[in-house]
N, C-alpha and C positions, 0 to 999 in steps of 0.2 A: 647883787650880781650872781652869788650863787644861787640863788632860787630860779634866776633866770634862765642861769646855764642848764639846772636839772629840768628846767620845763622843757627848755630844746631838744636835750640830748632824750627823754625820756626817764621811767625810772631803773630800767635795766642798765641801760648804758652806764647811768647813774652811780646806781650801786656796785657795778662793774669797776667804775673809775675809782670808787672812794676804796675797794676792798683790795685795789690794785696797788694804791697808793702806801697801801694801811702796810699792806705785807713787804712791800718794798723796802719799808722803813724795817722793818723787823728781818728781812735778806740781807741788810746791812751787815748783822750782827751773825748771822746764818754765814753767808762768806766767810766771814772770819774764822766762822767753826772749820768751816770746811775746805779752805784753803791753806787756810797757816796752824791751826793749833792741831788740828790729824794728822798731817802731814809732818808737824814741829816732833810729835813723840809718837807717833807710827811710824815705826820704820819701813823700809822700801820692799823688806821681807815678808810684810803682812796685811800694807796698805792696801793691798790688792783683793784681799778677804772680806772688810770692810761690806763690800757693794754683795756678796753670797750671803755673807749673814743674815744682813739685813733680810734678802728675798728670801730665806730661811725662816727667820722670826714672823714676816709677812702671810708665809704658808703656814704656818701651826695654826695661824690667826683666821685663816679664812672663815671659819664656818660663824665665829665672833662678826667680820665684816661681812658676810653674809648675812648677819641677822641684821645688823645696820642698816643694810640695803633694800631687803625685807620691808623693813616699817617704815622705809624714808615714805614713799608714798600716802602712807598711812597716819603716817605722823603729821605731811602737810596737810592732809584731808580735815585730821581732828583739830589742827590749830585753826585751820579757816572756820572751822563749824562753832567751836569755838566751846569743843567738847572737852575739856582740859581735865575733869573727874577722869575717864578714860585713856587721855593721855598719860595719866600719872599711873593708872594700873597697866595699861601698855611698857613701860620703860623698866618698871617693877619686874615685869614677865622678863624683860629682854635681859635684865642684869641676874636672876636666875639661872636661866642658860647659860649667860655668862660664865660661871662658876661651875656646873657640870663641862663647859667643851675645856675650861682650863683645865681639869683635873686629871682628863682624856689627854689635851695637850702634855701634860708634865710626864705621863706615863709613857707613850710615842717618842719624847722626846731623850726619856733614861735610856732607848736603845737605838733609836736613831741618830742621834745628835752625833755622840762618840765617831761614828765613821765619816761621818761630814765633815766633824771637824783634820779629819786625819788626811782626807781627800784634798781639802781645799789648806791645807798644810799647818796647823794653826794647834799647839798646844795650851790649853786654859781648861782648868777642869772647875771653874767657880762660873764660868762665863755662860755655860747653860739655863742656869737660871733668870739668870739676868737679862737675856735672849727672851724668853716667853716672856717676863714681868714686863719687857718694853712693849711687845710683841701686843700682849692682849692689851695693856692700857690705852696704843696707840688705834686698836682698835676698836676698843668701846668708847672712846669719846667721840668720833661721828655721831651718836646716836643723841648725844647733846648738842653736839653742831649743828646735826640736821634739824633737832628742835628749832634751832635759832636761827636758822634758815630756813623753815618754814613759816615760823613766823613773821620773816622779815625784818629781822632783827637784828641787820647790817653793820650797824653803828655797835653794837655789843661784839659782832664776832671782830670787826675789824680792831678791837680794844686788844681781845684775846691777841690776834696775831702780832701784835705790837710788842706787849709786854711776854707773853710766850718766850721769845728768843733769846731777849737777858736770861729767864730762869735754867732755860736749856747752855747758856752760855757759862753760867756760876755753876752748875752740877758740874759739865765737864772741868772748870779749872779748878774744881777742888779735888775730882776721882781720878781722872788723866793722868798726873802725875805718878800716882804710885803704880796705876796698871793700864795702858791706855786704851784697848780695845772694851775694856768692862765697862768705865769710864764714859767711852761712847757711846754704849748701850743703854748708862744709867741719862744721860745725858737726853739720848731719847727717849726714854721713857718721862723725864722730868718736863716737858714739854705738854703733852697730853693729859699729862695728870693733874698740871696746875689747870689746861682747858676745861676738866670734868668740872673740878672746883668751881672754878670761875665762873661756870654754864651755869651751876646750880643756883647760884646766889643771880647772874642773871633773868633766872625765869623760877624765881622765889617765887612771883606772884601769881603767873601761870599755875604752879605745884604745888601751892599751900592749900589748893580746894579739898576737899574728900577725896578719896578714890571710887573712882562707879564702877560695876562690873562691865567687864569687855570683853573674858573669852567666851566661847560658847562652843558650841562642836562644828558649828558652820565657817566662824572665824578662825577656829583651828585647822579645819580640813582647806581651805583657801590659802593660809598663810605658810602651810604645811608646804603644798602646792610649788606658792611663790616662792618660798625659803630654798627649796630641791632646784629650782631654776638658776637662782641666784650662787647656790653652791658649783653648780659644774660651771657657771660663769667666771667666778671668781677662781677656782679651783684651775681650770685650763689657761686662764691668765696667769696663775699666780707657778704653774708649773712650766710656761714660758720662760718668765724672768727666772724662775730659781734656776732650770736649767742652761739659760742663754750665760746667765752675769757665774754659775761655777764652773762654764769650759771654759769661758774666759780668765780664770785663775786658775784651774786645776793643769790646764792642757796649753796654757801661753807660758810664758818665763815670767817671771814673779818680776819684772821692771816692766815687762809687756800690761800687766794684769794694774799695777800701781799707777802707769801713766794713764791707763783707760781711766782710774779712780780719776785722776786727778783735770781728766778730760770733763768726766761729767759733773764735776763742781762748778764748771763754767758753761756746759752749756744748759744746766739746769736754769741757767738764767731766761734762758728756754720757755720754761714754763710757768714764769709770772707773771705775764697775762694771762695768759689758759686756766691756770689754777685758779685766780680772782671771778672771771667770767664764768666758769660752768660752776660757782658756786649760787652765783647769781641766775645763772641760767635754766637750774631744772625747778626754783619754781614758776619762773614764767613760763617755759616750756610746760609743766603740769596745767597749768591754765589756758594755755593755747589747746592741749589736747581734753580739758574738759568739757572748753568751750565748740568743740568740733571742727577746729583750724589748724589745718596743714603750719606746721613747724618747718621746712624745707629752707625756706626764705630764711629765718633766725639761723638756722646751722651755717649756711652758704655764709651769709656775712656775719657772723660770729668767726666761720673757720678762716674766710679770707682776710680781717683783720687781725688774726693771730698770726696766719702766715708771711704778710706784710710786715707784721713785726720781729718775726723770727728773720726773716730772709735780712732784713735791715742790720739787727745784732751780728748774724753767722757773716756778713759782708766787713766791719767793723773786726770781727776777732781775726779774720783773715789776716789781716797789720798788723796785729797789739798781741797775738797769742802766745807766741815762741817768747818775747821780751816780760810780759807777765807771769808766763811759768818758772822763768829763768832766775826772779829777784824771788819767789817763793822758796821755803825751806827744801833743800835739796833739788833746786831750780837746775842744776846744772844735769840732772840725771834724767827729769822729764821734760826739757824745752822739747827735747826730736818731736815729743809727741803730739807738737801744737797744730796738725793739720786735722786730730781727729776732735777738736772742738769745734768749727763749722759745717764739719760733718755729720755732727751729732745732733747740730744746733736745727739745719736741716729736717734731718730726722724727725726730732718733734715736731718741729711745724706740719710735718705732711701726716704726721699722725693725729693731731688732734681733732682731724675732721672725722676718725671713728671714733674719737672719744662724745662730739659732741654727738653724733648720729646716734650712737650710745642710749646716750645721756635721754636725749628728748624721747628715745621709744621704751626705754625703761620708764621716765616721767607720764608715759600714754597706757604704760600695761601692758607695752609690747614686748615680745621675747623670742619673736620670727629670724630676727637675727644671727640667733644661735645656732640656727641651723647649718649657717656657712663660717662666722665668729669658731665658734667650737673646734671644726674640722683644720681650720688654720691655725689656731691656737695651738694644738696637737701634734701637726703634722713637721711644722715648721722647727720643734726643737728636737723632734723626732730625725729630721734632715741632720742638722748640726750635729747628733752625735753620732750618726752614720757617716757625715762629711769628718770631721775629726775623732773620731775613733774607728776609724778603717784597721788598723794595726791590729785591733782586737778580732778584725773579721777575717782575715787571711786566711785562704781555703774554703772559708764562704761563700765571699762571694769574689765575682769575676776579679781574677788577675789586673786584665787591661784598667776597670777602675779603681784600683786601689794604686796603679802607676798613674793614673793623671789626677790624681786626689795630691797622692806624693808629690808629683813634679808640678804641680800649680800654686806651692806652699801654704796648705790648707790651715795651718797651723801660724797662721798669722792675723795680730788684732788688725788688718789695712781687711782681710778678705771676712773678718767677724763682721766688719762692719757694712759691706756690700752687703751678708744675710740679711743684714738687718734693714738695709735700704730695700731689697727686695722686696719682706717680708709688709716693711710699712705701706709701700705702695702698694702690694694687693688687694690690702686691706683697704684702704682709702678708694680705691677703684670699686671696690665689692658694696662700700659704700654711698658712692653715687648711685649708683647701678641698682640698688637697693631703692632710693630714693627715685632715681625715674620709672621702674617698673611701679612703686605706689604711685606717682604723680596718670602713669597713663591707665592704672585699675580705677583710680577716683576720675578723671576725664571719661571713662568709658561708664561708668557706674552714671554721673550728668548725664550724659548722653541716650541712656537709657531713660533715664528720669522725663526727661523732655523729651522725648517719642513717647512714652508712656501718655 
């Protein structure tokens, strides 16, 4: 019966369903992290820190996920070819670097970190560390995921995601106790790190070949290239969220800033389909663009069965949100704020069709994107701290705006979250728009062809 259903459905859909299923079971235990035992010993004073750090630890990491990102491509090309000498000196190369951007990261971080943390209100002078060590672990293990995702190695990672979330569940309830934000940290990082583990003995047999040489000056001037692409990528995203999720703690009231925390434990349920599918997604998406086939058709119904799902859940939490938040740990201080989880829930759904658009022109070589991706990424947190730090610009700029900034209560999570509806839907517009201006360059490029 199963072999049947996978013959029907296809092997994308396939793998889709089984990685869906995989990590659902392992969300299980993830809620729990993140609804009751953060919430149980984070208090309401700091809960709200939690979502900054993270995008804090994220950003030291980029130029680590950046090299990820880099060789995903590369990686799938050599496991199809089935060049795996070169894979294994490839990964070698990548875990080098690794260890030079950490070293840069720990330095950057002795003088930056300190005011971050003072900003976003948050006393712990051991918690720095433990910030990077999640930070970069969580980001070198892609580069073994992606292995096993290019090899198509579904059944291995869906293992990983499975048992993953007990380990990440035992760190936190032995660290939590004594300090709970450290705790957290360690907590994530322990997740990732048993992934690295796990990969390795996965693709033992992949690895155990020689290593062959792979650099050369030509694959370095290329990769070089690609690497600079991938950094201001990652880099303009990654200084969206740091900036969007620290005015929403620094610049809201510390129960404003905890109830958004505790908003996004639920609508992250959001992104359990999404997550399972574009892992699945970029390597048939890479084979569609080897093979010289329009990807258009897969993002459309990739995006619109995400959003059918998402619109389904955010309809469902509409009834159940204020009574769910209410019986969780200190349920009586964030039920008010049960209108911003189908708000949010929203949110992602209409985002993930530039995550897929993304996804398939990165799997094609493409980086045209960036041209418009970039300016948005930029602009938009650039907005938010003009829109809420007006106070700072008094005598700057015009009077008249700084009275209807004031009197529209710009300083509220209800008008954070409007930025952020705006901000999703440009994008998503920017992305169709994207995709029918290629659809009528390739109908005109035919069209040439056959007069020719």
């Amino acid at each position: 019966m199963l072999a049947k259903l996978h013959a029907k459905l296809g092997d994308f859909w396939w793998y889709s369903l089984m990685l869906f299923c995989a990590c659902r079971a392992a969300d299980l235990l993830n809620a729990f992290v993140g609804l009751w035992l953060v919430p149980k010993y984070v208090g309401t004073e700091e809960l709200g820190a939690v979502m900054p750090l993270t995008q804090f630890a994220n950003f030291l990491a980029i130029p680590v996920a950046a090299f990820a990102n880099t060789f995903r491509n590369e990686l799938t090309r050599l496991s199809i070819s089935k060049e795996f000498g070169k894979l294994k000196t490839l990964m070698r190369g990548v875990f080098a670097a690794t260890a030079v951007f950490l070293f840069i990261a720990i330095i950057v971080a002795r003088f930056v970190l300190p005011a971050f943390l003072e900003r976003i209100r948050i006393v712990e002078g051991s918690l720095g560390l433990v910030i990077i060590a999640a930070s970069f672990v969580s980001a070198v293990a892609p580069i073994y995921s992606n292995a096993l995702q290019a090899l198509k190695k579904f059944k291995a990672q869906s293992l990983l995601s499975i048992v993953g979330a007990p380990v990440r569940l035992i760190a936190m309830l032995i660290t939590m106790p004594f300090r709970a934000i450290t705790g957290y940290f360690i907590g994530q990082a322990a997740t990732p790190a048993f992934s690295i583990v796990a990969s390795v003995f996965a693709l033992r047999k992949e690895l155990s070949v020689k290593a062959e040489p792979y650099w050369n000056k030509t694959t370095f001037r290329k990769f070089s290239a690609l690497f600079a692409l991938f950094v201001l990528m990652a880099g303009s995203g990654g200084f969206l969220g740091l900036v969007e999720s620290t005015i929403i703690r620094q610049r809201l009231p510390d129960l404003d800033s905890a109830g958004y925390y505790m908003a996004t434990r639920f609508s992250e349920i959001a992104t359990y389909l999404y997550s399972a599918m574009i892992f699945a997604f970029f390597p048939f998406a890479a084979e569609l663009a080897k093979n010289g086939m329009e990807h258009a058709k897969l993002i459309l119904k990739s995006t619109g069965v995400n959003i059918t799902f998402c619109l389904s859940i955010a309809l469902v939490f509409c009834f159940i949100s204020k009574p769910i938040l209410a019986f969780l740990p200190h349920g009586d201080k964030y039920s008010s704020y049960w209108w911003a989880i189908p708000w949010l829930i929203v949110i992602t759904g209409i985002s993930s069709l530039h995550g897929f658009y993304t996804t398939a022109e990165i799997a094609a070589g493409r980086f045209g994107f960036l041209k418009w991706a970039m300016p948005l990424d930029l602009s938009y947190p650039a907005l938010l701290l003009l829109a809420t730090g007006h106070g700072y610009l008094v005598g700057t700029i015009p009077a008249t705006l700084t009275d209807f900034l004031t009197t529209h209560n710009i300083y509220s999570l209800e008008t954070i979250l409007w930025w952020m509806t705006a901000i999703t839907i440009i994008k998503a517009l920017a992305c169709l728009g994207a995709m029918t201006s290629a659809k009528l360059r390739t109908s005109a490029c035919i069209n040439d062809i056959r007069q020719t």
